[in-house]
N, C-alpha and C positions, 0 to 999 in steps of 0.2 A: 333410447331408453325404453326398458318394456315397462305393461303397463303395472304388473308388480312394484317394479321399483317406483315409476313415478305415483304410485297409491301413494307408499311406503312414505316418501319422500313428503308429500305432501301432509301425512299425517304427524311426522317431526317437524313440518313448521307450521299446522296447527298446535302440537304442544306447545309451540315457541320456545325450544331448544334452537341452541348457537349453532352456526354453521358450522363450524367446526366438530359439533359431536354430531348433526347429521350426517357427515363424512365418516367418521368411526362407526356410525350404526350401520348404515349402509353397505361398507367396506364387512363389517362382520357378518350380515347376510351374504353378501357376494362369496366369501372365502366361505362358510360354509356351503353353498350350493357346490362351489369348485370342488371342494373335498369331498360332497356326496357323486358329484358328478349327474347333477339333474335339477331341475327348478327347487326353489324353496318350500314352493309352495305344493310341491309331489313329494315333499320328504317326509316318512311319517316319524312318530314318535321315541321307537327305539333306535331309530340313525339319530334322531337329536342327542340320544343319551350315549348312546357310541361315540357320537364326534365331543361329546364335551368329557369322556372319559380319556379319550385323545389328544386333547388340549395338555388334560392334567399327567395324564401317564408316559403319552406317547412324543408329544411334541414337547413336554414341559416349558408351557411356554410360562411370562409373568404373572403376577398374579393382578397386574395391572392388566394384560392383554387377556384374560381371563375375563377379567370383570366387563374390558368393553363388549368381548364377545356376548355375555349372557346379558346385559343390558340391551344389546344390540336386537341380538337375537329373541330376547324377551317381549319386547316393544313389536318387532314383525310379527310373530304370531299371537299376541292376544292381546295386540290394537290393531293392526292391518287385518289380520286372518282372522279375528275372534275365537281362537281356538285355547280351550282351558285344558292345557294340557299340567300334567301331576311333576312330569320331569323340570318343569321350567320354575316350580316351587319347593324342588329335592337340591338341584344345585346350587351352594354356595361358595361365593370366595371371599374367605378370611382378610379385613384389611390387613396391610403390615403395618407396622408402627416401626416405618425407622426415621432417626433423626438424622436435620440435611446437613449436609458439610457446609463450614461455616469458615472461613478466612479474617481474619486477623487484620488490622491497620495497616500494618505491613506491608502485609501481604497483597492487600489488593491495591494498596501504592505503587508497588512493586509490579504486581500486573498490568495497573493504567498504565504504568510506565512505556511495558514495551509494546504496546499499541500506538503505531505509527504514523497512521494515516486518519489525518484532523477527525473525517466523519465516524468512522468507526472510535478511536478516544472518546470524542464529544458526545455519541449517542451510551456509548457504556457508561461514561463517568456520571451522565445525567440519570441512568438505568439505577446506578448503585446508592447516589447522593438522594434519590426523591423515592427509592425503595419501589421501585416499576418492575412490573411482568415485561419481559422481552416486547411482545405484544404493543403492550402498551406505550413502551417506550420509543419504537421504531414508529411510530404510527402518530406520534405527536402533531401538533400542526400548531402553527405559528398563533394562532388566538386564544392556545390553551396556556398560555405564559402569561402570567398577573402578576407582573412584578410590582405594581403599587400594592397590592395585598401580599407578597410573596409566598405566591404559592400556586400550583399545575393543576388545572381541571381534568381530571382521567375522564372520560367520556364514554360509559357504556364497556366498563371493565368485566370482569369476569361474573356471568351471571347478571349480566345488563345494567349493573349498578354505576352512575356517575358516583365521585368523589373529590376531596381535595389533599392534595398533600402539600408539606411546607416544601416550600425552593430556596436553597442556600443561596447567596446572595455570591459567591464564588462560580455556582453550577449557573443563574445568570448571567453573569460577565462572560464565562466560557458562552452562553448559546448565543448569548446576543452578537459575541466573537465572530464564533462560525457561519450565525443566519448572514454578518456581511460579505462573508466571501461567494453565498450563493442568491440569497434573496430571493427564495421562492415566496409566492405569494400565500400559498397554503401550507407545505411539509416542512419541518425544524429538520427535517434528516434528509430531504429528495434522494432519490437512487441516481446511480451514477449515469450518464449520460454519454454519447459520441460527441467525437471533437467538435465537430460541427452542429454540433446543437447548443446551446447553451444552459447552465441550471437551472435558469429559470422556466425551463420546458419540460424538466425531468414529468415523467409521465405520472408516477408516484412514489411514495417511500423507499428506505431503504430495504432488502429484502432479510428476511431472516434469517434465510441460509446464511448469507451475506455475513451477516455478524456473527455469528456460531462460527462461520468459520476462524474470524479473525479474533473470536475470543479465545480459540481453541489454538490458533499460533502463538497468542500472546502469553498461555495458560504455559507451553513448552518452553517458552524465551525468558519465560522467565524463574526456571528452574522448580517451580511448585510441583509438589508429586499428590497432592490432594486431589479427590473427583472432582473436580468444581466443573461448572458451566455457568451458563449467563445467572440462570435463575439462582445461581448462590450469592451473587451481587445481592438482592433481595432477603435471603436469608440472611447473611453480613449485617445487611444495613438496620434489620431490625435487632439484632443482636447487640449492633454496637450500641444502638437505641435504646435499649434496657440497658447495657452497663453503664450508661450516660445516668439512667436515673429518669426515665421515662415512663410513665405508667403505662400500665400492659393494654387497657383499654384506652387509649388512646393509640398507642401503636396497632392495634388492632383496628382501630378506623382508618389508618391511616394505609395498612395491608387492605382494607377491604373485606377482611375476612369477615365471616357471616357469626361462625360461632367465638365462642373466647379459648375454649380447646386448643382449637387450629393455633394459635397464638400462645398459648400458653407453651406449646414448646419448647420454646426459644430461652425458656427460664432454664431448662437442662443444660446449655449452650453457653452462658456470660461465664468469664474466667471468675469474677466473684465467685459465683455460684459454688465454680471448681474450688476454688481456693479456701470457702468456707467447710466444702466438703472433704478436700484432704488434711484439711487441720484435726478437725472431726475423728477421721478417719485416725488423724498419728497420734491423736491424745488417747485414742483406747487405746491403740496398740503400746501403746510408751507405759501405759497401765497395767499390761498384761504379766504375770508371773511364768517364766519361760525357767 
């Protein structure tokens, strides 16, 4: 590691930024130096604006992979380098505002269904029923289950926050199910093991990839043509949580979300919603003189 990086490094976990976006910021200095072809810290200021004119023009990349780039980038040079440069407060990227794909009762019936294998079911179904980040939910550990209070300790979720959500008393009987087939002492989900070791050795969780993959076999078996991914488990679950008649701030505590925005969404989303909006919609039109 040179010593750029590891400055670099060290001043994202002074900020106390997640390991996870120390990886993104880092990774976006790296690929810009790649693409200058010379240290970061030799690159002057109109190759910074060349390479982010690149991003947008040349490589069209997202407007997500956009944003980490300038964040990333933003952070090395004027907290690492102290350097106040004009380009790094000309560039911006527009959030998007789109709304996530959201699955139906049905539908995600239909998908638990054709998940085959107990750990993978058991960690998704628990993912969708308690409204968990992937993250979160592969990562569970057997002391974070309160079934005398019924309900899952999130530990240090996104943005360092603990939380509680409710635990269906069905998504218990299932974990309590699966933890006797492996009985680790710490993981609800342990990763799979060789024959000759037993579960209770697994080294730790399941892995992410892991499950991505098999929600993405289960997303084709079972004839669904919608984008979904794990993380729509989560948008479902709050959705089907307002059409139930759940208050928005409380399902907002229960997401973790910080603002009530981020949550407010999800009201674009309940087939009410839809339902009171096409009525809406065919009572002018049924008024109209044609």
């Amino acid at each position: 590691m040179t010593h750029l990086r590891q400055r670099m490094l060290e001043d994202l976990q002074l900020r106390g930024l997640s390991m996870k976006t120390q990886q993104a910021y880092l990774r976006a200095v790296r690929q810009l130096a790649e693409h200058c072809r010379k240290p970061p810290d030799q690159i002057d200021e109109e190759e910074l604006r060349q390479y982010f004119l690149y991003l947008k023009n040349g490589k069209r990349a997202s407007h997500s992979a956009c944003r980490i780039a300038l964040c990333g980038i933003k952070f090395f040079y004027e907290r690492t380098l102290q350097r106040d440069w004009q380009t790094l407060d000309l560039v911006r990227v527009p959030r998007e505002q789109k709304l996530p794909v959201v699955l139906s009762f049905e539908e995600v019936r239909a998908l638990l269904g054709c998940l085959h294998r107990p750990r993978y079911r058991v960690c998704l179904s628990t993912i969708y029923s308690c409204g968990l980040r992937l993250q979160e939910g592969v990562h569970l550990q057997v002391p974070d289950i309160d079934g005398s209070r019924m309900a899952v300790h999130i530990r240090l979720g996104k943005g360092g926050k603990d939380r509680y959500v409710p635990l269906p008393q069905r998504t218990l009987e299932l974990l309590r199910s699966y933890w006797g087939t492996h009985r680790h002492r710490v993981w609800l989900f342990p990763g799979p093991t060789r024959l000759d070791v037993p579960p209770t050795q697994a080294s730790g969780p399941l892995s992410v990839s892991g499950v991505q993959r098999a929600f993405k076999a289960a997303l084709e078996q079972s004839g669904l043509r919608k984008r979904a991914t794990v993380h729509t488990l989560r948008h479902s679950w709050a959705t089907h949580l307002l059409e139930a008649g759940v208050s928005l701030r409380l399902i907002q505590a229960y997401l973790g979300h910080a603002s009530p925005k981020t949550t407010s969404r999800y009201t674009h989303l309940t087939r009410e919603a839809e339902a009171l909006a096409a009525e809406a919609i065919n009572r002018v039109m049924d008024n109209l003189v044609w």
